[in-house]
N, CA, C and O atoms as a Tinker XYZ file with bonds, in Angstrom:
   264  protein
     1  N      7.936000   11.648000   -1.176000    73     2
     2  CA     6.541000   11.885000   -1.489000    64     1     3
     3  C      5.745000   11.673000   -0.211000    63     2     4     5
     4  O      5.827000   10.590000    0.368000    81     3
     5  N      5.132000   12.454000    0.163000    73     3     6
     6  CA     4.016000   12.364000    1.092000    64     5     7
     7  C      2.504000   11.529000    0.972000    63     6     8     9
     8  O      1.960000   11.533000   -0.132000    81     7
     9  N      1.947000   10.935000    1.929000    73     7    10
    10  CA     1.210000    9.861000    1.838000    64     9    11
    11  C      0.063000   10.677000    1.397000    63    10    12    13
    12  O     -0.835000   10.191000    0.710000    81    11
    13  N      0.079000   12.043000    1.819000    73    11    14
    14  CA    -1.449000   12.789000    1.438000    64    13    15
    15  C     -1.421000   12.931000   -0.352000    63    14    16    17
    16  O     -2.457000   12.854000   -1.012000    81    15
    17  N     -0.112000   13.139000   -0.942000    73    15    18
    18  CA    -0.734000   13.138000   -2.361000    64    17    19
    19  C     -0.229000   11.840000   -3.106000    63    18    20    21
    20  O     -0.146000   11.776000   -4.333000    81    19
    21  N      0.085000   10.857000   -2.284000    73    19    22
    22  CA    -0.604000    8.927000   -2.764000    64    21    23
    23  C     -1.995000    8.685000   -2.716000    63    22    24    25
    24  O     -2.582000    7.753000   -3.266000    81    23
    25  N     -2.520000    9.644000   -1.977000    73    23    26
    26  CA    -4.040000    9.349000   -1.564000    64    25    27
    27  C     -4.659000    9.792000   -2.501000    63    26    28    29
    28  O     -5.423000    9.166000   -3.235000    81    27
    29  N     -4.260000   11.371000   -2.566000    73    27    30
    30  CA    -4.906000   12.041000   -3.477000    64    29    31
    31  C     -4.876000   11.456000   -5.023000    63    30    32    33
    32  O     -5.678000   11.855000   -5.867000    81    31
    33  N     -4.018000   10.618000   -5.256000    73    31    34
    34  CA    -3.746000   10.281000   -6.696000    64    33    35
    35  C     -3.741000    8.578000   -6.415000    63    34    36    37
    36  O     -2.894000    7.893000   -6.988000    81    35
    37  N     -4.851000    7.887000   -5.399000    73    35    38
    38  CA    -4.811000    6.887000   -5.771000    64    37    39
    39  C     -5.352000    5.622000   -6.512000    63    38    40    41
    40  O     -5.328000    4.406000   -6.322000    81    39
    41  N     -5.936000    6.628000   -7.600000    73    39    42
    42  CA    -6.271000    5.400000   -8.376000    64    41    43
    43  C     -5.305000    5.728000   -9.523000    63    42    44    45
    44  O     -5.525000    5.213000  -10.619000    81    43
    45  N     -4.308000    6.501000   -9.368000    73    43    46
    46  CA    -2.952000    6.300000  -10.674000    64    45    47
    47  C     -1.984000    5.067000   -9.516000    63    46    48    49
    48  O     -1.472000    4.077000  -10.040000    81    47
    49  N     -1.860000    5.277000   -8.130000    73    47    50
    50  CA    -1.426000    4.504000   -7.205000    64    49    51
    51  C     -1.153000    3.109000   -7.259000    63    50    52    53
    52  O     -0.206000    2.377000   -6.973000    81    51
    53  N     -2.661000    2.949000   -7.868000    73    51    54
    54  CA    -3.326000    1.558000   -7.476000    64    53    55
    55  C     -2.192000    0.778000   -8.222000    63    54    56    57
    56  O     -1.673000   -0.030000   -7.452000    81    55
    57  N     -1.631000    0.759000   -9.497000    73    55    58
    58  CA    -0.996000   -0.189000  -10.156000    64    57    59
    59  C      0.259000   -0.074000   -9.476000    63    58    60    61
    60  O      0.760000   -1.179000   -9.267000    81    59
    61  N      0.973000    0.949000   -9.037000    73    59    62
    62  CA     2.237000    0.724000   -8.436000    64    61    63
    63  C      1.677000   -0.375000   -7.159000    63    62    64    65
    64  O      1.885000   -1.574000   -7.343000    81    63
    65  N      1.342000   -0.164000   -6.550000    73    63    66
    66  CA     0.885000   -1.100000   -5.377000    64    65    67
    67  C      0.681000   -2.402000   -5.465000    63    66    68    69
    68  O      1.100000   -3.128000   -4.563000    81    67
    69  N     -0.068000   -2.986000   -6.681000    73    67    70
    70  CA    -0.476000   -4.238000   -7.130000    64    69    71
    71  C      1.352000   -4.789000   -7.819000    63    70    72    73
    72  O      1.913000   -5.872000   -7.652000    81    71
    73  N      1.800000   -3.673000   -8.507000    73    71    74
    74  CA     3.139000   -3.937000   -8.665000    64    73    75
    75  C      4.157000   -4.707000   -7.660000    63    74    76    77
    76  O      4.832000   -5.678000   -8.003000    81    75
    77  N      4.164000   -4.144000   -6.412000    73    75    78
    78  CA     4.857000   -3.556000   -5.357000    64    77    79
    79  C      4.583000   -5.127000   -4.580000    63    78    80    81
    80  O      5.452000   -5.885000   -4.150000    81    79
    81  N      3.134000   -5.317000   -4.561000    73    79    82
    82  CA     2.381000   -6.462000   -3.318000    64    81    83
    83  C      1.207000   -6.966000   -4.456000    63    82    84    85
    84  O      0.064000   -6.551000   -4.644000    81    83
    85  N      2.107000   -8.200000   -5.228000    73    83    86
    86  CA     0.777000   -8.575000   -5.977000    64    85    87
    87  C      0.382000   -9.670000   -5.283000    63    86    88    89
    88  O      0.384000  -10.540000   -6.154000    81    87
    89  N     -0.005000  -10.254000   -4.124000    73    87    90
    90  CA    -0.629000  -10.614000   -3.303000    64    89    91
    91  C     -1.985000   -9.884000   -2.901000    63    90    92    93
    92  O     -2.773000  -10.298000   -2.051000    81    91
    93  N     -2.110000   -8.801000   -3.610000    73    91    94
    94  CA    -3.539000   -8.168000   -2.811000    64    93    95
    95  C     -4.115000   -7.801000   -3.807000    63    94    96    97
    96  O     -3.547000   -7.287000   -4.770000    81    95
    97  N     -5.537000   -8.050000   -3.701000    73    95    98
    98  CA    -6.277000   -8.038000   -5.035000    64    97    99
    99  C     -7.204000   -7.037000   -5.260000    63    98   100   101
   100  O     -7.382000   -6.105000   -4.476000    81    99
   101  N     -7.927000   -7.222000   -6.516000    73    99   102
   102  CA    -8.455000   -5.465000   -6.870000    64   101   103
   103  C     -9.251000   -5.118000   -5.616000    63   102   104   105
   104  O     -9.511000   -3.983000   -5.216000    81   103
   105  N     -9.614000   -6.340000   -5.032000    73   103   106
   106  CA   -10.389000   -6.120000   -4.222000    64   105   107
   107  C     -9.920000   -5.350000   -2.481000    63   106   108   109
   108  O    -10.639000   -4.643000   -1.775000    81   107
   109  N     -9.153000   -5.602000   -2.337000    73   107   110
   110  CA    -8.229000   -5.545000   -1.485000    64   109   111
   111  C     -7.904000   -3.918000   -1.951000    63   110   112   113
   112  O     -8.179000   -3.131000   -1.046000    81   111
   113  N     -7.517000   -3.456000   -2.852000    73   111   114
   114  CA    -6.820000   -2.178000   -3.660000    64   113   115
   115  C     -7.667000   -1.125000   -3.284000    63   114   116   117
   116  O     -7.291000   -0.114000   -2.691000    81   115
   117  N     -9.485000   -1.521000   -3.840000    73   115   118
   118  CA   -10.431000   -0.719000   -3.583000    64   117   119
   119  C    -10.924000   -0.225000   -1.989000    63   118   120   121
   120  O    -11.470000    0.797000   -1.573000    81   119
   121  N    -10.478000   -1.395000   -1.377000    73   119   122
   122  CA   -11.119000   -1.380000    0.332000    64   121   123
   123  C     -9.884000   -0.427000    0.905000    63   122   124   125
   124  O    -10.316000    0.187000    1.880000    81   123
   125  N     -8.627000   -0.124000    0.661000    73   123   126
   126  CA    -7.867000    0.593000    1.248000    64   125   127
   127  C     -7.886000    1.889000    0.677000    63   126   128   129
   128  O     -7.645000    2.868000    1.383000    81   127
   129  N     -8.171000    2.008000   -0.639000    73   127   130
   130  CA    -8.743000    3.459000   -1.215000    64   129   131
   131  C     -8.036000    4.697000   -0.118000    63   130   132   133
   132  O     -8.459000    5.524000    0.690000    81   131
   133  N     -6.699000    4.235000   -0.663000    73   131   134
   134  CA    -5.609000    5.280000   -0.169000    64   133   135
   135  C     -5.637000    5.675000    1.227000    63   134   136   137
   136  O     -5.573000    6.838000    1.626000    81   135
   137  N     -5.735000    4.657000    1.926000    73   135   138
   138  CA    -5.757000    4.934000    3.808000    64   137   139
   139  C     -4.353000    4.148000    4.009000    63   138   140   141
   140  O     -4.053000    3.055000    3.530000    81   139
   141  N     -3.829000    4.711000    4.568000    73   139   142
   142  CA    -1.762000    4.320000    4.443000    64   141   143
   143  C     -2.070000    3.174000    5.657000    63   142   144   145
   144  O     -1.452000    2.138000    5.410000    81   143
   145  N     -2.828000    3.098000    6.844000    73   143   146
   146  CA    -2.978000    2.175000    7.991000    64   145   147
   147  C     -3.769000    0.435000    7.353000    63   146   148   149
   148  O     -3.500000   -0.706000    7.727000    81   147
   149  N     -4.905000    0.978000    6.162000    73   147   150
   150  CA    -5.423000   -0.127000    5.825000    64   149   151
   151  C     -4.367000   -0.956000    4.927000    63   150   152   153
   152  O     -4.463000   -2.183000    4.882000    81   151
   153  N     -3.360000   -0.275000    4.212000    73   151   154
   154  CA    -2.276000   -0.414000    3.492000    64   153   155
   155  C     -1.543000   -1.680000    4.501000    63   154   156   157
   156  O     -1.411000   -2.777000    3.958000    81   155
   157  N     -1.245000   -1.583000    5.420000    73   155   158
   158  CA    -0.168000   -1.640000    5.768000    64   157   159
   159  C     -0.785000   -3.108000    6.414000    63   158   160   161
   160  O     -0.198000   -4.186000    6.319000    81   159
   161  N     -2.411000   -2.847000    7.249000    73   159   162
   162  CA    -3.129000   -4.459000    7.723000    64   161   163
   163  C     -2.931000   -5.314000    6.574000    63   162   164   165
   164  O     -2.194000   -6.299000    6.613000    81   163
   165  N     -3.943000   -4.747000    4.979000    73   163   166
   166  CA    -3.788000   -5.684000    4.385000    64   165   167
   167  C     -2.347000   -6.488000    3.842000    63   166   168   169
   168  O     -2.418000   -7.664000    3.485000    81   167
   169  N     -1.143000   -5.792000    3.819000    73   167   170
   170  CA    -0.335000   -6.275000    3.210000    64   169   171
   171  C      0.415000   -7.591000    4.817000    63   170   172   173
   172  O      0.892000   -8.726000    4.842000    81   171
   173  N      0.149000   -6.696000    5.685000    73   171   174
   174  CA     0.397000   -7.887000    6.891000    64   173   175
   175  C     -0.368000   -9.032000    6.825000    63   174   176   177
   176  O     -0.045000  -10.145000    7.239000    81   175
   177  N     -1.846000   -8.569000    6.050000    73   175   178
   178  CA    -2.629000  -10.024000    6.524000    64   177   179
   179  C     -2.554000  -10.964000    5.291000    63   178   180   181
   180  O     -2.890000  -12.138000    5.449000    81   179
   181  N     -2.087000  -10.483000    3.929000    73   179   182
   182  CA    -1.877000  -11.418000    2.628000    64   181   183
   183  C     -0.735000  -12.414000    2.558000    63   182   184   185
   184  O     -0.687000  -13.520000    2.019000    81   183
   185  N      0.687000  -11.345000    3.634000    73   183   186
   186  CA     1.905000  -11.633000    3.359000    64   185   187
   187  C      2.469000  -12.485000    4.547000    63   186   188   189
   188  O      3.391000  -13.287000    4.398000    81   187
   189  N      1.971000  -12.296000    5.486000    73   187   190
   190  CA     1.800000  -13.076000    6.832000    64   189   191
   191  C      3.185000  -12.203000    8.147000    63   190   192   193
   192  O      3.957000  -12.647000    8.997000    81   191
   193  N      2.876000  -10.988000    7.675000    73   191   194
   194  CA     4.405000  -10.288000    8.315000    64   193   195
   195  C      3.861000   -9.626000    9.658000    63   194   196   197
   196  O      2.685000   -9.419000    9.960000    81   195
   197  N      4.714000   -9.419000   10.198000    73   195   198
   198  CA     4.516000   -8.502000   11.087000    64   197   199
   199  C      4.324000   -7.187000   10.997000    63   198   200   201
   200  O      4.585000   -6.705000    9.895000    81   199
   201  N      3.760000   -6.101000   12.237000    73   199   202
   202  CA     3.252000   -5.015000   11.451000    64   201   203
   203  C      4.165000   -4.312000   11.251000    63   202   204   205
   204  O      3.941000   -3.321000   10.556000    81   203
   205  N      5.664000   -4.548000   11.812000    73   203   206
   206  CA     6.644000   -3.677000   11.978000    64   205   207
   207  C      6.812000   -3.516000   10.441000    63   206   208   209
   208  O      6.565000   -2.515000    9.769000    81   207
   209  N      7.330000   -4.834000    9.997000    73   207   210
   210  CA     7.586000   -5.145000    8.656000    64   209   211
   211  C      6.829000   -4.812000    7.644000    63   210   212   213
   212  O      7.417000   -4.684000    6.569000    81   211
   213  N      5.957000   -4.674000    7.660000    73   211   214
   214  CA     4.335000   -4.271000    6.896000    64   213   215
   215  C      5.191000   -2.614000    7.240000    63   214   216   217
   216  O      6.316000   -2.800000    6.776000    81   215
   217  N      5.169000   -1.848000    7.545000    73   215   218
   218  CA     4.997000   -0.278000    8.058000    64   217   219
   219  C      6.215000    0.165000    7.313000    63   218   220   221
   220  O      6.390000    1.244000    6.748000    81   219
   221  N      7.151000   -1.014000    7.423000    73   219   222
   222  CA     9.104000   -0.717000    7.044000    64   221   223
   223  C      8.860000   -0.841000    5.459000    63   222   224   225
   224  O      9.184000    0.194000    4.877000    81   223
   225  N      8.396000   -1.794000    4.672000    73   223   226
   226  CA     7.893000   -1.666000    3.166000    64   225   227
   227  C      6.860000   -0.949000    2.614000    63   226   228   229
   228  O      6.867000   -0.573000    1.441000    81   227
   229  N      5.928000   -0.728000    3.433000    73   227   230
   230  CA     4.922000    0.568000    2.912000    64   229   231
   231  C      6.213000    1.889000    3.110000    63   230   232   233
   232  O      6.592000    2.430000    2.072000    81   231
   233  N      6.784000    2.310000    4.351000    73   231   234
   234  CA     8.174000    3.359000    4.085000    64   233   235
   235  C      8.790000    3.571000    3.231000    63   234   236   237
   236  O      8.815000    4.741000    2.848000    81   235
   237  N      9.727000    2.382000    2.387000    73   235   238
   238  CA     9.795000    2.343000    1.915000    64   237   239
   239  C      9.745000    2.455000    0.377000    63   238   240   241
   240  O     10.626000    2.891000   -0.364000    81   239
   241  N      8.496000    1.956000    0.044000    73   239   242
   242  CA     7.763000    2.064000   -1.217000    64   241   243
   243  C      7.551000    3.240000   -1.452000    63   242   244   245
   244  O      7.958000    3.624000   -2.549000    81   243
   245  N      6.806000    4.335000   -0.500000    73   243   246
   246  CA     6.621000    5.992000   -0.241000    64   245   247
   247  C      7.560000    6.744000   -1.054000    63   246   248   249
   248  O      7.271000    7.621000   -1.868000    81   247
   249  N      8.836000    6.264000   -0.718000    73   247   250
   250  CA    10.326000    7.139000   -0.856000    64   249   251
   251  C     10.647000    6.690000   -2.482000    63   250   252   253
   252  O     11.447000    7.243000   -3.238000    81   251
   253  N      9.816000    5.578000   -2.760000    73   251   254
   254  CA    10.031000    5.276000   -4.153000    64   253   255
   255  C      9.102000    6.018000   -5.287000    63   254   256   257
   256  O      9.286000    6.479000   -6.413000    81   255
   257  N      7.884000    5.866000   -4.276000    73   255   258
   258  CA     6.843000    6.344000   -5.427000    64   257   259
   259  C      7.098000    7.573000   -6.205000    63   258   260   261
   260  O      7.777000    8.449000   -5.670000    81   259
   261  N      6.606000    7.764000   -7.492000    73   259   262
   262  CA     6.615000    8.621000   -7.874000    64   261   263
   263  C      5.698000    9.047000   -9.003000    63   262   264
   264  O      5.766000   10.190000   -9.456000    81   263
């Protein structure tokens, strides 16, 4: 799946994500409003990872979504 139609469909998104990283809150959900880069800060800055690692589970998750 491509990140352009996660975007396009992300407020069906939003619960896989909160699924995925429930560390980040509605609030957090709304401020990234399907930008794959804000995705990837916030889950580095909740989870305390690096960005590599942050970038390798947002990849991840992508190849899952559906």
């Amino acid at each position: 799946m491509n990140w352009d139609t996660i975007a396009g469909n992300w407020k069906q998104a939003t619960g896989k994500v909160k699924e995925q990283w429930g560390e980040l809150t509605d609030d957090d959900v709304t401020r990234i409003a399907g930008q794959r880069d804000q995705l990837v800060g916030r889950i580095q800055e909740r989870y305390g990872i690096a960005k590599d690692e942050a970038e390798r589970q947002v990849k991840d998750w992508e190849r899952r979504y559906h």
